[in-house]
Residue frames relative to the residue before (quaternion, step in Angstrom):
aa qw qx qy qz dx dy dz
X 1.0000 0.0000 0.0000 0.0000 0.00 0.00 0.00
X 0.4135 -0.8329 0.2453 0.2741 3.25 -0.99 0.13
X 0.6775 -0.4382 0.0809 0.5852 3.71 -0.62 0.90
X 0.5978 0.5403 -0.4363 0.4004 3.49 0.05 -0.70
X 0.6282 0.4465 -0.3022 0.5610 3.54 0.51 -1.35
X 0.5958 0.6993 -0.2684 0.2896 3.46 0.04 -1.02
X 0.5601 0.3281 -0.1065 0.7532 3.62 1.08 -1.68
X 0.6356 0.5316 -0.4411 0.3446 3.70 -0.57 -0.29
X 0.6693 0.5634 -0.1865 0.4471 3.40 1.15 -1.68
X 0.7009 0.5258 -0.1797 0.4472 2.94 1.15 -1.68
X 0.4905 0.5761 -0.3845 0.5289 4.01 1.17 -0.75
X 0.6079 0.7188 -0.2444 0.2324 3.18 0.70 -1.40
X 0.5550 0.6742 -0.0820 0.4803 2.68 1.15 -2.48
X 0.7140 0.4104 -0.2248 0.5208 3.61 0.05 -1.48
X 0.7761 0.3107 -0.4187 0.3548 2.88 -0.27 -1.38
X 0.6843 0.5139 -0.3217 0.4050 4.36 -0.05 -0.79
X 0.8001 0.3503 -0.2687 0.4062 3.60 0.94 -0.91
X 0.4338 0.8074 -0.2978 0.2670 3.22 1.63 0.25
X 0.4434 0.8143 -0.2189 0.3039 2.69 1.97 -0.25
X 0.5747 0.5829 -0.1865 0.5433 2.55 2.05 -1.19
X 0.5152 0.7030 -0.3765 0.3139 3.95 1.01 -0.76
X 0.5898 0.6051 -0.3427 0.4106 3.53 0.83 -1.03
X 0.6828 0.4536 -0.3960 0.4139 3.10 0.32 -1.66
X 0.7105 0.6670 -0.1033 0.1989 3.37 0.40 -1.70
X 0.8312 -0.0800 0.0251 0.5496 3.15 1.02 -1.90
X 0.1598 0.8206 -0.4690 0.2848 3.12 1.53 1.03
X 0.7969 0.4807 -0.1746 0.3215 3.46 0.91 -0.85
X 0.6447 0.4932 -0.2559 0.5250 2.61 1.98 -0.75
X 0.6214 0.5237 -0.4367 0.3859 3.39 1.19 0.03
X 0.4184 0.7522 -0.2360 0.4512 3.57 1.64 0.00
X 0.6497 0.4426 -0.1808 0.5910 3.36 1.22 -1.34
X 0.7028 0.4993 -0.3396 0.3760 3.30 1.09 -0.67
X 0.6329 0.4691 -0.3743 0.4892 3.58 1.28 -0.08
X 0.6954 0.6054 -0.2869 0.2599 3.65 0.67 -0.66
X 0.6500 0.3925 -0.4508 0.4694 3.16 1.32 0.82
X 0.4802 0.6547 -0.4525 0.3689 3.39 1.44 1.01
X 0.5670 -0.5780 0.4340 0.3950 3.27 -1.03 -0.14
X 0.6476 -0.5262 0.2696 0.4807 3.64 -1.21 0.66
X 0.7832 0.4750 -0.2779 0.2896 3.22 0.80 -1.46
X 0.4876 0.6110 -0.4067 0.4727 3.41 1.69 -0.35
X 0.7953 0.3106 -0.2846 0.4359 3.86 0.55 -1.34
X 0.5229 0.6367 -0.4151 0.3859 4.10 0.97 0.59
X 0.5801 0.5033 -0.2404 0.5936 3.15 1.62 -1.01
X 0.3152 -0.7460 0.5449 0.2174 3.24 -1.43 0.81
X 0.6160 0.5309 -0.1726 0.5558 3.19 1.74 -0.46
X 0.6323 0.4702 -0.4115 0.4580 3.12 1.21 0.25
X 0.7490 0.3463 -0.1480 0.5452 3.04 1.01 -1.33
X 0.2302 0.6482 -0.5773 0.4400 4.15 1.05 0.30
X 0.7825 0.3413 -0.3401 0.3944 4.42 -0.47 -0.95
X 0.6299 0.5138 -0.2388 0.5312 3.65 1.30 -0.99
X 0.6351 0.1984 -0.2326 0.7094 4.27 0.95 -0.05
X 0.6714 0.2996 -0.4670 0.4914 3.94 0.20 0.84
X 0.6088 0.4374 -0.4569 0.4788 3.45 0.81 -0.36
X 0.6595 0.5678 -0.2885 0.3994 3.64 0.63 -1.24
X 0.5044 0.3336 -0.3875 0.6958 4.39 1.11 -0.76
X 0.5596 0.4854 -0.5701 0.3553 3.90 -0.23 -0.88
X 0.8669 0.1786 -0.2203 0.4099 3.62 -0.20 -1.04
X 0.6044 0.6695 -0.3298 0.2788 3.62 0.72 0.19
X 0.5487 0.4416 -0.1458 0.6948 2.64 2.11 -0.62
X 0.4035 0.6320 -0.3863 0.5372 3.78 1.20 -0.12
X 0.7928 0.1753 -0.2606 0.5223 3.73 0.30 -1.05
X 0.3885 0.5730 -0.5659 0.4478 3.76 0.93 -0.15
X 0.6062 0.4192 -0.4690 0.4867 3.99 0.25 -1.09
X 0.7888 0.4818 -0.2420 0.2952 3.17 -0.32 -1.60
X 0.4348 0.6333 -0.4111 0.4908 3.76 1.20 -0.49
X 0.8765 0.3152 -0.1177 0.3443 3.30 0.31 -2.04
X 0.5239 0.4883 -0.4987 0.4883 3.75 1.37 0.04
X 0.6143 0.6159 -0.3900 0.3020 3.40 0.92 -0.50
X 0.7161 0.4370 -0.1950 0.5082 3.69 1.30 -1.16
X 0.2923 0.8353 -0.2858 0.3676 3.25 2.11 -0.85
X 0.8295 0.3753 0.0179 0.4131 3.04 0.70 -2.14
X 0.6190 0.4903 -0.3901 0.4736 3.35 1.37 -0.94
X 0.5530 0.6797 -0.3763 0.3011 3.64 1.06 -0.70
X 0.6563 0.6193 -0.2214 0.3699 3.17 1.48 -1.70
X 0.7566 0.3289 -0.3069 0.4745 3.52 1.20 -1.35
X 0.5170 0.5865 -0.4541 0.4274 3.97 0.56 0.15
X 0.8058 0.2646 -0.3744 0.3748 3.56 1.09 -0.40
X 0.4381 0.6479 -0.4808 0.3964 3.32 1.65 0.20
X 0.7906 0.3348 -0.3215 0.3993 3.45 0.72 -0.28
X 0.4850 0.7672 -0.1912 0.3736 3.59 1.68 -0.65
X 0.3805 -0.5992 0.5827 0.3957 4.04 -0.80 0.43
X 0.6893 -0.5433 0.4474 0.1718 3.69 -1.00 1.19
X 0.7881 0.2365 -0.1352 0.5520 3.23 0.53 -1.14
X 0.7950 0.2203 -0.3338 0.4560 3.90 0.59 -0.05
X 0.4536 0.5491 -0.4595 0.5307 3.12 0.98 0.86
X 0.5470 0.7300 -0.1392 0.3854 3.68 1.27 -0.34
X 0.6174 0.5465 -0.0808 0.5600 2.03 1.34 -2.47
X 0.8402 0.3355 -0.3137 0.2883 3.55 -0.18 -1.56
X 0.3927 0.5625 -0.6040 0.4056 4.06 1.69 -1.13
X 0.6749 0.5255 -0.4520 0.2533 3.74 -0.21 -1.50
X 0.7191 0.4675 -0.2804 0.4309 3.81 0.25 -1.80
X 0.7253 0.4515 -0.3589 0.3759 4.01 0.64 -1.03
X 0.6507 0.4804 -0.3869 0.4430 3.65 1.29 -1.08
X 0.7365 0.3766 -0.2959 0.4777 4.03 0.72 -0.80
X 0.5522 0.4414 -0.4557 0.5409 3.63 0.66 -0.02
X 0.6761 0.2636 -0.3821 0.5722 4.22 -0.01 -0.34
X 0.6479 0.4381 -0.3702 0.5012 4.22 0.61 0.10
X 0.4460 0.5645 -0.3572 0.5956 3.42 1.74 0.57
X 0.7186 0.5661 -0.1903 0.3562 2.70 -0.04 -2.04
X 0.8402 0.3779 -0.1707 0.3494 3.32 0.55 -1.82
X 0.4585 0.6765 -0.3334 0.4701 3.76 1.75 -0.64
X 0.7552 0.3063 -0.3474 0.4639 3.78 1.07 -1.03
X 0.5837 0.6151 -0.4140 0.3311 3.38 0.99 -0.88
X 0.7579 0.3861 -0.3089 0.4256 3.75 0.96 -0.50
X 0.6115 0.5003 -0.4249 0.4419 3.14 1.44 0.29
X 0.6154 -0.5736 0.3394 0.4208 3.39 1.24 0.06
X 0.4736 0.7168 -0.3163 0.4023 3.60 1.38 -0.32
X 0.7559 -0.0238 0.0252 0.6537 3.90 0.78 -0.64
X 0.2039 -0.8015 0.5501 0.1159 3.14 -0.89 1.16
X 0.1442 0.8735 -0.4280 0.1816 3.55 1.95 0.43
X 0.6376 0.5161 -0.3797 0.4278 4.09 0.91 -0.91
X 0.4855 0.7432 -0.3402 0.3100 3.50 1.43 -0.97
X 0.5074 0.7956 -0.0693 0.3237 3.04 1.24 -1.22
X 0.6265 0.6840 0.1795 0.3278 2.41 0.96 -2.05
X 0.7153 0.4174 0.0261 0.5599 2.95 0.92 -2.15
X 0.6710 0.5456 -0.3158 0.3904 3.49 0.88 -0.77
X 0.7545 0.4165 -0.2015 0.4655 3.37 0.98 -1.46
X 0.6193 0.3627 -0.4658 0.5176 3.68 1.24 -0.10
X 0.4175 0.6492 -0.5514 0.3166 3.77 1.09 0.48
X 0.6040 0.6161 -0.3731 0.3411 3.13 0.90 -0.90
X 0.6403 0.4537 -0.3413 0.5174 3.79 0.79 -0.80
X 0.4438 0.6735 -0.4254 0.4106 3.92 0.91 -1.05
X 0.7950 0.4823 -0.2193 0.2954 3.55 0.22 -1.65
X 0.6078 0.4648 -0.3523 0.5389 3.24 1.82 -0.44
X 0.6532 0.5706 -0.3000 0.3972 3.74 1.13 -1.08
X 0.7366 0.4818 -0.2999 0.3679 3.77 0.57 -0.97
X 0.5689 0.6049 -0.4688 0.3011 3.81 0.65 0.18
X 0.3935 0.7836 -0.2878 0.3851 2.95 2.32 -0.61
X 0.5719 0.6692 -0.2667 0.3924 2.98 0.98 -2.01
X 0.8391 0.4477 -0.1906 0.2434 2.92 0.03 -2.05
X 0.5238 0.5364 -0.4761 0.4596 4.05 0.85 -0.33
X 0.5623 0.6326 -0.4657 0.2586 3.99 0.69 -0.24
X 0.7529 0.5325 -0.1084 0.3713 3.16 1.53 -1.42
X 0.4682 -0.1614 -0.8646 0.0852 1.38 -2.08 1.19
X 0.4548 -0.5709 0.5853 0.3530 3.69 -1.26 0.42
X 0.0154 0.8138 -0.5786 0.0519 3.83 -1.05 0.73
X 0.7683 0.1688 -0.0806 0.6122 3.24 1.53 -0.12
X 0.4744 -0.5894 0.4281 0.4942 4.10 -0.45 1.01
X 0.5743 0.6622 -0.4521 0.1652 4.16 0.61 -0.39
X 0.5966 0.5100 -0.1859 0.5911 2.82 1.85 -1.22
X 0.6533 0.4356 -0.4047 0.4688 3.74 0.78 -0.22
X 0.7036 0.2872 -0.4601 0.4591 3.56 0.71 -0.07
X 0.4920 0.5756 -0.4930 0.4284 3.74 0.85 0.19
X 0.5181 0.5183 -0.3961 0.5532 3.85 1.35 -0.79
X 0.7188 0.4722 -0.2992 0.4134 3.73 0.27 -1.02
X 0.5888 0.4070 -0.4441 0.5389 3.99 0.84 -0.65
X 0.6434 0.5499 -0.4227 0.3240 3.59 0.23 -0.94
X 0.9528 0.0344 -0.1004 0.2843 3.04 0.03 -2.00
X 0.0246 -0.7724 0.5573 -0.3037 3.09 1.56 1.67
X 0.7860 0.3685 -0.1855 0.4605 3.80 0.47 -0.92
X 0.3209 0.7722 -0.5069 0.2093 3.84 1.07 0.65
X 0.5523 -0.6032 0.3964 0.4172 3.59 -0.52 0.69
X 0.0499 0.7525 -0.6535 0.0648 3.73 -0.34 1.04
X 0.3012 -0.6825 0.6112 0.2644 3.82 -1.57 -0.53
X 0.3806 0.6174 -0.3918 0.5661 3.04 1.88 -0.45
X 0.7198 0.3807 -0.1732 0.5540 3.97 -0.14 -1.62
X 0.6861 0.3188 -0.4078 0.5112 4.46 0.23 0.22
X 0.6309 0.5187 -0.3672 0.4450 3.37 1.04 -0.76
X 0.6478 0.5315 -0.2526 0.4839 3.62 1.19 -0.48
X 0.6523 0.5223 -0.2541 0.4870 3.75 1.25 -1.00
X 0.5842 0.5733 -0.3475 0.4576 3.13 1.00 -0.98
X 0.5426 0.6195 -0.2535 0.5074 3.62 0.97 -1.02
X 0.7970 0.4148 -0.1535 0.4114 3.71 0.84 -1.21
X 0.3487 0.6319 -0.4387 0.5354 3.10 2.02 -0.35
X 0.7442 0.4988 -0.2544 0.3642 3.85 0.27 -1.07
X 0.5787 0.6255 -0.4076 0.3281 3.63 0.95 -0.14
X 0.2606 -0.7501 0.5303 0.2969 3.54 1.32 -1.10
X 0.6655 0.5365 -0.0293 0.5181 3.71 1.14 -0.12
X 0.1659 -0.8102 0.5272 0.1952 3.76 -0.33 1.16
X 0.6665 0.2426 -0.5489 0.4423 3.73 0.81 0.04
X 0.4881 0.5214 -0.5845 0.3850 3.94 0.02 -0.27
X 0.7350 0.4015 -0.3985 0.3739 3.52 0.50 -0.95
X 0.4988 0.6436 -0.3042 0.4944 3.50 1.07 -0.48
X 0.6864 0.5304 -0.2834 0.4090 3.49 0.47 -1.19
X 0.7557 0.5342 -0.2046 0.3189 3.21 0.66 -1.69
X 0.3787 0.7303 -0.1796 0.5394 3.42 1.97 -1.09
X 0.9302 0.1047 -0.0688 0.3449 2.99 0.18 -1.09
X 0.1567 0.7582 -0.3903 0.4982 2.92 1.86 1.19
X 0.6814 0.6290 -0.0779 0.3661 2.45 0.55 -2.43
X 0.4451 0.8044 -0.1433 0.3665 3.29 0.93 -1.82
X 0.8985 0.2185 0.0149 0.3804 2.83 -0.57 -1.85
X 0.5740 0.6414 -0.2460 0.4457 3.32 1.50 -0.55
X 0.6661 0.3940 -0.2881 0.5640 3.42 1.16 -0.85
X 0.4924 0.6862 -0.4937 0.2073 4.12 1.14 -0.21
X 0.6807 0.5001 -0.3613 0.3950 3.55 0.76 -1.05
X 0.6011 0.3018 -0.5146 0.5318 4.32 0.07 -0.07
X 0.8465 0.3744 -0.2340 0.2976 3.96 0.13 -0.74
X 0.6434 0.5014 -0.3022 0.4932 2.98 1.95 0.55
X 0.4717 0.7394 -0.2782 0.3917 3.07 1.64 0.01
X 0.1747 -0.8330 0.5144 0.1050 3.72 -0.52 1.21
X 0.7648 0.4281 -0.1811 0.4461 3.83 -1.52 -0.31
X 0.8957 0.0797 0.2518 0.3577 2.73 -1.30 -1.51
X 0.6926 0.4675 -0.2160 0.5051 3.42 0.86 -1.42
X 0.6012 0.5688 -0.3878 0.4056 3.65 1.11 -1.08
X 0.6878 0.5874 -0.1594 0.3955 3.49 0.71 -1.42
X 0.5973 0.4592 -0.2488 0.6087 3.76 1.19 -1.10
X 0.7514 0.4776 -0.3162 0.3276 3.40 0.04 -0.88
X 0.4927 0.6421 -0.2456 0.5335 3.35 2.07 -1.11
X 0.6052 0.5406 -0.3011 0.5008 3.61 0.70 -0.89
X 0.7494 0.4581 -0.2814 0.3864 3.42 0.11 -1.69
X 0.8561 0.3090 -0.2142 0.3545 3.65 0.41 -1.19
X 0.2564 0.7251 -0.3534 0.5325 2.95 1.72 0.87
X 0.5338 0.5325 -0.3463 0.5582 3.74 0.99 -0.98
X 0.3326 -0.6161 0.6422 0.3121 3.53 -1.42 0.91
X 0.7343 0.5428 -0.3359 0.2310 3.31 0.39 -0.23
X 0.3620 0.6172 -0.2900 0.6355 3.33 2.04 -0.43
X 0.6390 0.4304 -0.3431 0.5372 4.14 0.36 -1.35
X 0.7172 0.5181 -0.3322 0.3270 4.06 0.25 -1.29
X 0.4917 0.7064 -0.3349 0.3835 2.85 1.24 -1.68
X 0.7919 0.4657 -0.0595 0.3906 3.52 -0.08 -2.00
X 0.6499 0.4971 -0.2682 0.5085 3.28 0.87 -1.09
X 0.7600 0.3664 -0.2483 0.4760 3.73 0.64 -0.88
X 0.5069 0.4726 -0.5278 0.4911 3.97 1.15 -0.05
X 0.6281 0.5540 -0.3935 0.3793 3.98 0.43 -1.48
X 0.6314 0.6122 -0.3028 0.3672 3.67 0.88 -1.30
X 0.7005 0.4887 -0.2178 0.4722 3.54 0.95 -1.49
X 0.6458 0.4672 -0.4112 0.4424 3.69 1.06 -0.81
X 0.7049 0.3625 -0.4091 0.4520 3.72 1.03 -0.27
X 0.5508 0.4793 -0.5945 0.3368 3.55 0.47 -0.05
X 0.5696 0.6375 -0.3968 0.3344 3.87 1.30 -1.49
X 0.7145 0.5038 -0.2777 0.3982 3.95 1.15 -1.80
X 0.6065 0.5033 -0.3647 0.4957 3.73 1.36 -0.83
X 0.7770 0.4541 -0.2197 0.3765 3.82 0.59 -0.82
X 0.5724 0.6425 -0.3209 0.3958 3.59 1.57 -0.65
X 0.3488 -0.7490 0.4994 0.2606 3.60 -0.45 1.28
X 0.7392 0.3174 -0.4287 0.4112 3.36 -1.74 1.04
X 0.1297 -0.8326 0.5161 0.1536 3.42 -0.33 0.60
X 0.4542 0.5614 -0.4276 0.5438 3.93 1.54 1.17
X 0.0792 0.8540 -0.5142 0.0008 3.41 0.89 0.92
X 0.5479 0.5446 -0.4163 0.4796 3.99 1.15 0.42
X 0.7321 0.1530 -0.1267 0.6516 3.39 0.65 -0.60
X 0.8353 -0.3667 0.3408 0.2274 3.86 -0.09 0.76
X 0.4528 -0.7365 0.4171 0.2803 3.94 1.43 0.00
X 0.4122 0.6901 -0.5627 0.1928 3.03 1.07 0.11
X 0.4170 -0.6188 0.5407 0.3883 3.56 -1.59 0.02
X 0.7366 -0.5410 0.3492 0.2068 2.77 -1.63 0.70
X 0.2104 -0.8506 0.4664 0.1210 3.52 -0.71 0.50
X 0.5837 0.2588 0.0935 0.7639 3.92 1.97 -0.97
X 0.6700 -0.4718 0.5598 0.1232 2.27 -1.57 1.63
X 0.6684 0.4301 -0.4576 0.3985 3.83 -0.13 -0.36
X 0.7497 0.4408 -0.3375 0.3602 3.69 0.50 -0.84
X 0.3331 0.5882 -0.5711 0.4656 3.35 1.07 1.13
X 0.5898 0.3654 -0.3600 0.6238 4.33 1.47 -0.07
X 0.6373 0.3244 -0.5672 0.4085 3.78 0.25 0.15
X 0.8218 -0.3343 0.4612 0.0100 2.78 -2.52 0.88
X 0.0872 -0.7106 0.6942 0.0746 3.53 -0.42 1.04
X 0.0515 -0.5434 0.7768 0.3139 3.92 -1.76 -0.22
């Protein structure tokens, strides 16, 4: 498909699996208020720079994630056959856009999995976290946000895996920060809105809902013919197009 389409999907992505964010980084956006004052965490306008600085850097290492896989992608296809290297970016990005559609419907708890074994790295990352706290200043909230940008999620692999498919450390970057921005509205949401929204994605049916749209975009990315979904799928013709970019 093309880039444009591509970021859109990826907004998408976020924005539906975010459902899953609450549960997750609902709490940690909590800790992140409780070294403020009252009058600071009543005001939305006060406390609005201190929950923009904090998504600011969370979505920062989301970028930095995907230029990272961006790149590993790039040197696997410099040495890879074009077309089965294509083939497989295509099967890993729509198979974890499965995986992650059932897992939020509650059907396969297989990402869980997942989460655990990137826990294992967490246990070395989160002490990091902790020197921020209490937060007293939005700096230390966007230091919270670089840190616990890299929490073990299935949402955030289900999204790399995607970046694995780009062939390309900014595209992979880009898409991230698609992704990113997509997951900002539930985890930017204060007060009232925080609390409603808590409710809503609480409904199994709201979780299914989401879980069965993400699913269909991976059956659509596993079934869509050409596996060059940036430039149309065509097939290669030259040896060189074993350095161009896949989305």
């Amino acid at each position: 498909m093309p880039t444009e389409i591509t970021l859109v999907s990826a907004f998408l992505v976020g924005l539906l699996g975010s459902t899953h964010c609450l549960g997750m980084c609902g709490g940690i956006v909590g800790a992140l208020t409780l070294g403020l004052h009252d009058d600071i965490r009543r005001s939305p306008v006060r406390l609005f720079p201190y929950l923009a600085a904090y998504n600011l850097g969370r979505i920062a290492s989301y970028a930095v994630a995907g230029a990272v896989v961006g790149l590993l992608s790039a040197q696997i296809l410099r040495v890879a056959p074009p077309e089965q290297a294509r083939l497989a970016a295509k099967i890993i990005t729509g198979g974890f856009m499965i995986a992650l559609g059932l897992y939020l419907a509650g059907w396969w708890p297989g990402l869980a999995a997942l989460e655990r074994l990137g826990g294992k790295l967490w246990t070395r990352i989160e002490p990091l976290g902790r020197r921020f706290l209490p937060v007293n200043h939005p700096l230390k909230a966007l230091a919270l946000g670089l840190v616990w940008g890299w929490l073990p999620c299935g949402l955030v692999y289900s999204a790399l895996a995607w970046s694995l498919a780009t062939g390309d450390a900014m595209r992979g970057a880009t898409l991230m920060l698609a992704f990113g921005l997509g997951t900002l509205p539930m985890l930017f949401a204060m007060g009232a809105a925080a609390r409603w929204l808590g409710q809503v994605t609480r409904l199994p049916w709201v979780r299914r809902g989401a879980g069965i749209l993400i699913l269909l975009f991976g059956v659509y990315t596993l079934a869509a013919p050409g596996g060059h979904a940036g430039h149309g799928g065509g097939h290669a013709s030259h040896d060189h197009s074993a350095h161009q970019p896949m989305q």
